[in-house]
N, C-alpha and C positions, 0 to 999 in steps of 0.2 A: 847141563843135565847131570853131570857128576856128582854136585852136591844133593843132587834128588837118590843118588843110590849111596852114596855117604849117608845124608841123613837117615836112610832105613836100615844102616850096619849100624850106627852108634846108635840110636834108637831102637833098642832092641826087645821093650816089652808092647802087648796090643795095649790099645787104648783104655781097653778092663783095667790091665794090671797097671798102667799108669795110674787112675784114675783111683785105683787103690790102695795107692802110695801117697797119693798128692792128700789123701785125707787121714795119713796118721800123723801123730804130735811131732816125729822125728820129722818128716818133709815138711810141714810147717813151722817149725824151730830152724833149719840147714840155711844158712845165708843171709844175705844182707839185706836189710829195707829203707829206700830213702825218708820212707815216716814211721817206721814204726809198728807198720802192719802190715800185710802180704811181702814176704822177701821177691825181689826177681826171681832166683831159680824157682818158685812158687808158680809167679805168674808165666814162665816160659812153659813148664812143666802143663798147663791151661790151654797152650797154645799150640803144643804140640799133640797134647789130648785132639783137640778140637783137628789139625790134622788127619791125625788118626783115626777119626773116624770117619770121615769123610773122602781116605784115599789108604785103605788098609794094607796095599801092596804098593811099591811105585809105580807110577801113571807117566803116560808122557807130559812133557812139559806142558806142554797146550790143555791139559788139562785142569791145571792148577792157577789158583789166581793169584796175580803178581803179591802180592803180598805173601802170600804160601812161599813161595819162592824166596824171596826177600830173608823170611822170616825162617826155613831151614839152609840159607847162606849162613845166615849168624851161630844157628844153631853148628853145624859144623865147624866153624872157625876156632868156637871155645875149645872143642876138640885137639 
């Protein structure tokens, strides 16, 4: 459960303000693409949106589906 209140300390904008970011030219320019098109921090930034909107505060574990999990493990590690 740690990395569930990790991810909501480093994750620190709602899913609006993410969502509002991931669509200016600067967060689509930021990092690297294995082809070419959408950078990773692009498509992470998707993912944590989609997150966010679905669990706006942390939740208990059992709330989340294993890939939610999963997937702000990683997110905190880059940290």
């Amino acid at each position: 459960m740690a990395h569930i209140k990790e991810f909501y300390e480093y994750v620190n904008l709602s899913h609006t303000e993410l969502s509002k970011w991931l669509d200016t030219k600067e967060s689509k320019d930021a990092g690297f693409s294995d082809n070419g098109e959408e950078t990773k921090g692009h498509q992470s930034g998707k993912k944590i949106v989609e997150i966010l909107k679905k669990h706006a505060k942390p939740a208990k574990e059992d709330q989340y589906e294993e890939e939610e999990i999963q997937w702000m493990a990683k997110v905190v590690a880059y940290w």
